[in-house]
N, C-alpha and C positions, 0 to 999 in steps of 0.2 A: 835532857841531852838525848839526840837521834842515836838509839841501837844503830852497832854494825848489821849489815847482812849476814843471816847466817853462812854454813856450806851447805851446798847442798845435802839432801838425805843419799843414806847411801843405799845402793842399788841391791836390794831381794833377791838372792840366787834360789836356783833351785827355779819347779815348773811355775811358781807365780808368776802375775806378773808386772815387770819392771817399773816401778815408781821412783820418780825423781820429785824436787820439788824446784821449778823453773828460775831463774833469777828473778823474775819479776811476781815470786809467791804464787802463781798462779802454778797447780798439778797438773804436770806433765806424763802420761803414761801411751805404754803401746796404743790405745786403745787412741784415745784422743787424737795420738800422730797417724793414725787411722782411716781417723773420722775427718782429718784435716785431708786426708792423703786422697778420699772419694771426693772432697769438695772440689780440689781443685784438677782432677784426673777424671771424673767420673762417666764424662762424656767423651773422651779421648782412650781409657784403657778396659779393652776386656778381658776376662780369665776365662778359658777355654777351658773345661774340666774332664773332657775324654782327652783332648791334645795333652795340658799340662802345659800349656803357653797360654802366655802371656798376646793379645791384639791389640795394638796402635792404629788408632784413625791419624792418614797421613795427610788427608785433605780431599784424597783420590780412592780409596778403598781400605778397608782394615784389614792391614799385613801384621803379618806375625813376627811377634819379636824374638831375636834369637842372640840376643844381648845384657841379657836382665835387666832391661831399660825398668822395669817396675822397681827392682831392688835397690835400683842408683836414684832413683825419683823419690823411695821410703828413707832413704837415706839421707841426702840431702835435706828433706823434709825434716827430717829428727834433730839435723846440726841448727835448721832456723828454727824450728820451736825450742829445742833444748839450750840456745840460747848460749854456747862454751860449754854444758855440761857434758863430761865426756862420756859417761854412761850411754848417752842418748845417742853417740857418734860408732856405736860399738855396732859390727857388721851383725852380730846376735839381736840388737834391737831393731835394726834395717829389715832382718829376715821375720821377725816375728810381725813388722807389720805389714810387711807384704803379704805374712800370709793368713794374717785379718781380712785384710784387703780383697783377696782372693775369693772367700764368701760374703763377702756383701753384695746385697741384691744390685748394686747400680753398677757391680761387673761380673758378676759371677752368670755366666752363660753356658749350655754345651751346645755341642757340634751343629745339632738341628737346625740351629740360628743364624748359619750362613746361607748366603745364597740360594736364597728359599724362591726368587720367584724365578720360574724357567725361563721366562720373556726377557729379564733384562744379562745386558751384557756391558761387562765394566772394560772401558778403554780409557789408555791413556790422556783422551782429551774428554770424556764423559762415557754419563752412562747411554746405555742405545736400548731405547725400547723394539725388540726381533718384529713385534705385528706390525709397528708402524715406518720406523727406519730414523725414528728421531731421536735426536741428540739432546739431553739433557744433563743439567749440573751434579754433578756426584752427591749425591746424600746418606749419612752412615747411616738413618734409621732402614735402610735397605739391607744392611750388613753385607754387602760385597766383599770379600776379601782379594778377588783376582780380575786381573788386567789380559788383555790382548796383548800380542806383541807389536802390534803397531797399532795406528787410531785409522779409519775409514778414511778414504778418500777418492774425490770423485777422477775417472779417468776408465780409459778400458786399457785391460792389461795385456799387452799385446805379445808380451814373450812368453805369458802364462798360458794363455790362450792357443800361441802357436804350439806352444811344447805340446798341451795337450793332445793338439789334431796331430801331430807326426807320432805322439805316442799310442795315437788309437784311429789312426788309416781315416782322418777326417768323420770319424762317427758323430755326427752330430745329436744324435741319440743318445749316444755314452756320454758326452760332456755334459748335456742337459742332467742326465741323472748328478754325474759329481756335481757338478755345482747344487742341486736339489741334498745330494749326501751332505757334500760340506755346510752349507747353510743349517742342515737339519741338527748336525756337529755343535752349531752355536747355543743352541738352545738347550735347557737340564732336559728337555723330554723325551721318553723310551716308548711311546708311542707306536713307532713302527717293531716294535719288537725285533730290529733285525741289525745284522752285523754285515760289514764290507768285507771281502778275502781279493787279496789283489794280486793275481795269481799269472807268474809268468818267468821263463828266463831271466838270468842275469843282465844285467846293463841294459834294461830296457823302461827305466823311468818310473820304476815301483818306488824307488828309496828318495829318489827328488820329490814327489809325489809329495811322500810320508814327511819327510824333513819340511818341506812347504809350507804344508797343512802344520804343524806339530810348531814350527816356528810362527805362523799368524795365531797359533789359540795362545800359544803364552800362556800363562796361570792357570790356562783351562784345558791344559794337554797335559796326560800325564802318561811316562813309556812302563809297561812291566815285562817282565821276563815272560817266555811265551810257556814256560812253564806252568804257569799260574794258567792255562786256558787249554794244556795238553794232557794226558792220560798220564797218571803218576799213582806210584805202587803208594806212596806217603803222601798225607793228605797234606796240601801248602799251609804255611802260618797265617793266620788272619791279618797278620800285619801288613801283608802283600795286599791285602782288598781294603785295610783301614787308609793305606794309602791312596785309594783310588774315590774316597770318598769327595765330593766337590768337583772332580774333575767331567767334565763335559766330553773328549776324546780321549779315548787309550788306546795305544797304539801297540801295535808286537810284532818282532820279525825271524827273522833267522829259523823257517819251520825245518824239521828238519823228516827225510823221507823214514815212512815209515811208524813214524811218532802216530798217534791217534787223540779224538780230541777229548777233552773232559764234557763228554756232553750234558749229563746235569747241571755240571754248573754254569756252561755257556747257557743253556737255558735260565738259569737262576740269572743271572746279571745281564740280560739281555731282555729276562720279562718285566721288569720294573716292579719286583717283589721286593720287600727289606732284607736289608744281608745284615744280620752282626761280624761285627771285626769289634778286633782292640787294636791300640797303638804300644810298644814296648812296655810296658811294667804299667800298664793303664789299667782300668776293667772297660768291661765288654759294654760297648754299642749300638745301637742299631740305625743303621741307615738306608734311604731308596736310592740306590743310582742311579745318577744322572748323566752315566757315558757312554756313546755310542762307541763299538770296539771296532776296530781298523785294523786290519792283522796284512800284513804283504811275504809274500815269501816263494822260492823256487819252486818248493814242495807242497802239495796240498795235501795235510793229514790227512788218517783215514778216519772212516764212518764207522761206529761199530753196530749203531741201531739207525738208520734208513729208515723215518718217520716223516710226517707230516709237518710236526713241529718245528723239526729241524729245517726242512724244508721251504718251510716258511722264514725261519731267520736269514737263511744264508745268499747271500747275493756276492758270485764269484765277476768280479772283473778282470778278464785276460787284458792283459800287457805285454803283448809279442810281439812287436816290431821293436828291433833294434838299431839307434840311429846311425847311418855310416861314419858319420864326422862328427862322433859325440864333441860336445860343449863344454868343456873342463871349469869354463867360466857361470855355467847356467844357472847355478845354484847362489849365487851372486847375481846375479842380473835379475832375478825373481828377488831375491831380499830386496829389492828395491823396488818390485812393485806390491810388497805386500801390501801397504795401503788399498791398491787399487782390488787387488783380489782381494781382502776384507771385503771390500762394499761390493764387489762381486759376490761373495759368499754371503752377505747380506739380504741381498737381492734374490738368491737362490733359496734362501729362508722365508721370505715372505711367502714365496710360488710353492714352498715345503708345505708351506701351513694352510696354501688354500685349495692346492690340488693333489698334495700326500705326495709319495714314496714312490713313480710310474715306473717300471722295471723295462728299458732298453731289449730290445730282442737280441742283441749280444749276449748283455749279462742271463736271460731267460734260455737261451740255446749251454750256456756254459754253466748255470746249473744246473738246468735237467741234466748235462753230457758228466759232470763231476757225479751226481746225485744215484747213475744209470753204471757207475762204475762201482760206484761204494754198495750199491746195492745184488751182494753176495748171494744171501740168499736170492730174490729177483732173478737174478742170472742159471742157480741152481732149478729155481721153478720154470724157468725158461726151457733149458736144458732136458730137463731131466722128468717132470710132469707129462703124463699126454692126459687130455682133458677130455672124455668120452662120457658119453650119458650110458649106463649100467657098468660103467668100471667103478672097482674101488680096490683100496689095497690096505695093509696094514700100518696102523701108526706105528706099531715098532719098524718094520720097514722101510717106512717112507722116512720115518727120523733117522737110519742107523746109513740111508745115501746120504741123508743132506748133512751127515755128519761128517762120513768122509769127505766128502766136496768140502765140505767147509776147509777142512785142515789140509787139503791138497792146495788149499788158493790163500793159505795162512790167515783165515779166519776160526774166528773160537765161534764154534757151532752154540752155545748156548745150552738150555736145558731142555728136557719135552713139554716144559710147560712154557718157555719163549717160542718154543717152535707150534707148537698149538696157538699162540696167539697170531703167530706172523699168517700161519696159514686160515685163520680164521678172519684175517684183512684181507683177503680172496677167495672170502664165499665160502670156505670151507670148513667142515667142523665135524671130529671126532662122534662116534657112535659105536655103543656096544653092539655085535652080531654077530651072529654062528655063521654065517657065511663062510668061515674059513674052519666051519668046524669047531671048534672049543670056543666059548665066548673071550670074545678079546674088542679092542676097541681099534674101530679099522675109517677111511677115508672115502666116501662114493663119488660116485662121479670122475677120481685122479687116477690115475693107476701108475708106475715106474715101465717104461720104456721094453725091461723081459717084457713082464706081464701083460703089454700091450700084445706084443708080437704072440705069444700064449695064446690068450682070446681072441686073438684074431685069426688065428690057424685053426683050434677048437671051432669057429663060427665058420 
């Protein structure tokens, strides 16, 4: 006579782990519903281990899931293998194999593994190789995770186009450059080491601009506080820059007068060095950024060091014509040609990649004119140096004007050894000599403006 089936066995509490035995005598355990859970997921679900998500390939790029799609797929999973057993349906056994699941090599990934090649660009109708301008089928061993906000399409944009010429007095110079900016936007590369400031009164087509742009990158725009890129007593949380990892454009606005910038670290995230950041309760990462930063705003922060470097990032775009009969509707009428400005912005990328970054004599007159403001001292050695062959004066002297100048024009003077370096970027350089009598360390060649008139009365 056929035995009855047994019951099943019962369920092992405590950190082992959970064995059942299946209706059909076959062992059931975490481990198995696991092993069933990558065969049938394995090419559809990633684990992100700096995020802490979970990635779905949608068919169009691998988006993040923000649903615990893994947890309801372990789950499920456990009700078909366990077969009624209710152990197996228990949300404890769900979690435990998802998070098996999580280090297994056929998903367990970190962040590095997205969006690794700077040339492609993922659109809602394919991917788009930037060198060539073609359109190709979506493929996850790419690991795209982010879309465009619209897909390329051919046509010339003719309200984009015009807005621009009325926003910038028909320059056909400056448009070349944005279209050469935005194109260069598309791509992960930091190449030109340099940042846009787009710098002008109110209501004159900064923020259409920015919203434009910000609205065609889609997945590949991302906004931060301009905090994160101004002069702050408290250093930001890394989480503000772990956010900005993937993204291709960052944008920032609202500058506000007077504010100054964080210049090391605009130099950091603009020279395409690795930054570590973490994400909330993650550990720490390291990433190369891939965004070109966009900042628009009334105010142009200040300079607190007037260098070369800096000078080399920064490309100031004035936007000073304000239209008489602003367009309440504009920014709606461009949502509609985004398509078309995409492949215009496409277009501007190829011309990016085969003739660089050419700087407009606009934007070249408006940063030397920004660059000739910020530069304080400059203005003090302007001022204040007379430059004769047998003068010289004393470094404590020549430090103890350019100190008060400084703080008369609300600049922080610095130490004697920044001011020894600044004036050793114009030839000049500190020497012990009795010339003044007791050895002390004095400047030849400059002298302070008395002491000109002195020697020169003496002589």
């Amino acid at each position: 006579m056929k035995k009855p089936r047994t019951a099943p066995t019962a369920v092992i509490k405590g950190n082992r782990e959970k064995r059942v035995a299946a209706n059909d005598g076959a062992e059931v355990s975490e481990d198995t519903i696991a092993l069933a859970f990558t065969a049938q997921h394995g090419g559809s679900l990633l684990y992100d281990h700096n995020v802490g998500r979970w990635f779905q390939w949608d068919g169009t790029r691998w988006q993040m899931d923000e649903t615990d799609l893994a947890f309801d797929f372990a789950r499920a999973l456990a009700r078909q293998l366990g077969d009624g057993v209710r152990a197996l349906g228990r949300a404890a056994t769900a979690a435990g194999v998802e998070k098996m699941a999580r280090a297994d090599r056929s998903h367990a990934v970190t962040s590095t593994t997205w969006d690794t090649d700077p040339y492609l660009l993922g659109t809602p109708s394919g991917t788009i190789d930037l060198r060539t301008g073609e359109l190709s089928e979506p493929d996850r061993t790419q690991r795209i995770t982010k879309l465009t906000g619209a897909a390329p399409a051919h046509g010339r944009p003719e309200v984009w186009l015009e807005f621009l010429r009325s926003s910038l007095a028909d320059d056909e110079e400056m448009i070349l450059f944005l279209q050469l900016w935005c194109g260069y936007c598309l791509t992960g590369l930091t190449t030109a080491h340099a940042l846009l400031f787009i710098y002008g009164p109110g209501g004159n087509g900064k923020s259409v601009f920015l919203n434009t742009l910000i609205g065609i990158m889609g997945d590949y725009a991302a906004t931060a506080a301009m905090d994160t890129f101004a002069e702050s007593r408290n250093d930001r949380h890394s989480t503000e820059l772990a956010m900005l990892r993937g993204a291709r454009l960052v944008t920032a606005s609202e500058t506000e007068e007077g504010r100054a910038w964080a210049e090391a670290r605009i130099k950091a995230l603009t020279g395409g060095d690795p930054i570590t950041a973490r994400f909330m309760r993650q550990d720490n990462f390291t990433f190369r950024p891939q965004f070109k930063l966009t900042i628009a705003g009334n105010h142009a922060p200040a300079l607190r060091n007037v260098d070369e470097a800096m000078r080399r990032r920064f490309n100031i775009a004035p936007f000073v014509i304000k239209p008489a009969n602003p367009d309440r509707e504009l920014e709606t009428k461009l949502k509609a040609e985004w398509p078309q400005i995409l492949a215009w912005m496409i277009a501007g990328c190829r011309r990016y990649l085969q003739d660089g970054l050419n700087r407009p004599s606009a934007i070249v007159a408006a940063t030397n004119e920004y660059f000739a403001d910020q530069d304080v001292f400059g203005q003090w050695f302007e001022e204040r140096c007379v430059l004769r062959p047998g003068a010289f004066e004393a470094a404590t002297k020549l430090y103890g004007d350019w100190e008060t100048y400084a703080k008369a024009h609300g600049e922080v003077p610095g130490t004697a050894k920044s001011f020894g370096a600044a004036m050793r970027k114009r030839n000049l350089v500190s020497k012990s000599s009795r010339l003044l009598g007791s050895p002390q360390k004095i400047y030849t060649g400059v002298e302070l403006p008395s002491a000109a008139v002195a020697n020169h009365g003496a002589d």
